[in-house]
N, C-alpha and C positions, 0 to 999 in steps of 0.2 A: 789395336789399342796401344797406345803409347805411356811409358812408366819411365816418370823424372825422378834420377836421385840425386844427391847434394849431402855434404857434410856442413855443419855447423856448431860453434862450439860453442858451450855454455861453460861460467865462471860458477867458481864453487867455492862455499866456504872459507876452505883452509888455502885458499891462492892457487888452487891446481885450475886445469881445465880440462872440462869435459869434448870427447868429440861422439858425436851427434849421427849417425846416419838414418835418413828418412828418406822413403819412396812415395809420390802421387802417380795418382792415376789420371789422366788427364781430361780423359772424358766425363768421370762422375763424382772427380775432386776428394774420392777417398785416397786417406793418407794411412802411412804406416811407419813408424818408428820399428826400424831395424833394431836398434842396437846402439849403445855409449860402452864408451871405452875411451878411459885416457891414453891410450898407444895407438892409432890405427896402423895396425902393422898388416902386413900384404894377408898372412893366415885368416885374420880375425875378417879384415874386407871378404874375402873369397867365401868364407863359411856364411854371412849373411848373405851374399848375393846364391848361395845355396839352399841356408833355409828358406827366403823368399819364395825361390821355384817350387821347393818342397811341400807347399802350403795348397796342396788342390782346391781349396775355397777363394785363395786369395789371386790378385790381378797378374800374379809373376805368371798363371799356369794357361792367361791367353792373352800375355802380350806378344805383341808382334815388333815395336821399335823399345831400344832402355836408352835414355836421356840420358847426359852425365859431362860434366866438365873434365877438363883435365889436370884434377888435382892426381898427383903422385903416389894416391892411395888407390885407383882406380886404373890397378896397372895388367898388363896383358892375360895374366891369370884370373883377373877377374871380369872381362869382357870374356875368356873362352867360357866359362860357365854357360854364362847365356849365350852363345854363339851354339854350344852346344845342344843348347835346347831346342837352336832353330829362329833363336831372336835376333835383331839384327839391332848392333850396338854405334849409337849413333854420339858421337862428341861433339860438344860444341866449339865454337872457336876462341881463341887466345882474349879472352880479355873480352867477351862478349857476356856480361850476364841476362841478357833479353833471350838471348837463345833457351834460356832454361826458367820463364817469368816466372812461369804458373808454380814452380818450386819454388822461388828465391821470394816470390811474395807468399807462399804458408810457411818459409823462412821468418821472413818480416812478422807478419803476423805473429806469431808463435814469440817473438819477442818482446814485442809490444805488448799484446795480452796478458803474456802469463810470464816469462823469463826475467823482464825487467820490474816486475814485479813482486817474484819469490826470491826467498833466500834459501838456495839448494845444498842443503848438508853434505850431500855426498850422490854419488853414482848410483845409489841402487835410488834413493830420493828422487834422484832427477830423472830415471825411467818412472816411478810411479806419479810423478808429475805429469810429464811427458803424456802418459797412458791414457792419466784423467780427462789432459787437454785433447789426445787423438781422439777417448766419446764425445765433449762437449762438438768440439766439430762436426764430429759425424752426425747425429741426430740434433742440434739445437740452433749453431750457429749457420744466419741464413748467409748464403754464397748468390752473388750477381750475376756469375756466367749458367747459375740454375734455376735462374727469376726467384730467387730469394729464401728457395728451400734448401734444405740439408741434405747433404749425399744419399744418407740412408733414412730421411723422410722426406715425402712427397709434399709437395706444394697443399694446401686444405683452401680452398675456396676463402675468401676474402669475409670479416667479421664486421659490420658496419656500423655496430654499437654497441661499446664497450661499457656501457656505464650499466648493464643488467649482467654482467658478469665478474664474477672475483679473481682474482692473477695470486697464484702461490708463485714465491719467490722460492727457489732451491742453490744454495750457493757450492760452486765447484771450488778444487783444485784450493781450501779452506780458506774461501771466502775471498777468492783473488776473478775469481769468475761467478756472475750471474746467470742464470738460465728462469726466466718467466714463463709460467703455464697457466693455463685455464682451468680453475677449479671446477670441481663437478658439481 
């Protein structure tokens, strides 16, 4: 399994910025929001890419390759970690963002949806933001490279007429995301 991370930053209220760390998984498109922090100092990097491994549920404890650009946050202490593990830390090249797509578009995404559309008070805001948007992903919004299902829901067989059924509307992330369902 292969596991893409990427920093991205998010503007904030009072003119600061936020930095951002997020892992995908690449075969079943689940994401995970590490961590914001306005400093990413080499500490705070090494202890998420620790909690990650730490997580025996989550994709750190059977990946085999970690994605990762070379930003200056992503510095030799924090490739031993996972080396340590037995994962094998793969960089992409100078100025290459395709090497890292399948990140850099739930980057995009993630911007377009929800980022350039909230106004985020502050860091802990912008992980419960952040949070709300990692569920809507996971079980609602459908993905193309999984014929249109959700990571963590399966594909339902095709509905061919809508007009005997009722759709509740549930709005995320307050009222910046939709999520349509089939009433009972």
């Amino acid at each position: 399994m292969i596991l893409a991370l990427d920093f991205f930053t998010a503007d904030l209220l009072n003119g600061t910025k936020a930095y951002v760390l997020a892992v995908i998984e690449h075969g079943s498109r689940r994401i995970r929001v590490l961590g914001v922090t306005g400093h990413p100092v080499q500490s705070w990097v090494v202890q998420q890419a620790r909690n990650l491994l730490m997580d025996p549920d989550d994709a750190g404890a059977r990946a085999k390759f970690v994605l990762h650009d070379r930003d200056t946050s992503f510095t030799g202490a924090f490739d031993a970690v996972f080396q340590a593990a037995g994962i094998r830390v793969v960089r992409s090249a100078i100025q290459a963002p395709r090497m890292n797509a399948i990140m850099e578009r739930w980057i995009g995404s993630c911007r377009r949806e929800l980022l350039d559309r909230t106004l985020v008070c502050n860091q802990r805001h912008l992980m419960a933001v952040l949070r709300e948007y990692e569920g809507f992903y996971h079980t609602h919004r459908p993905h193309r490279a999984l014929n249109q299902a959700a990571p963590m829901r399966p594909l339902t067989d095709g509905v061919t007429d809508l007009d005997q059924f009722r759709v509740w509307r549930r709005d995320r992330a307050g009222g910046v995301i939709h999520e349509y369902r089939l009433a009972a």
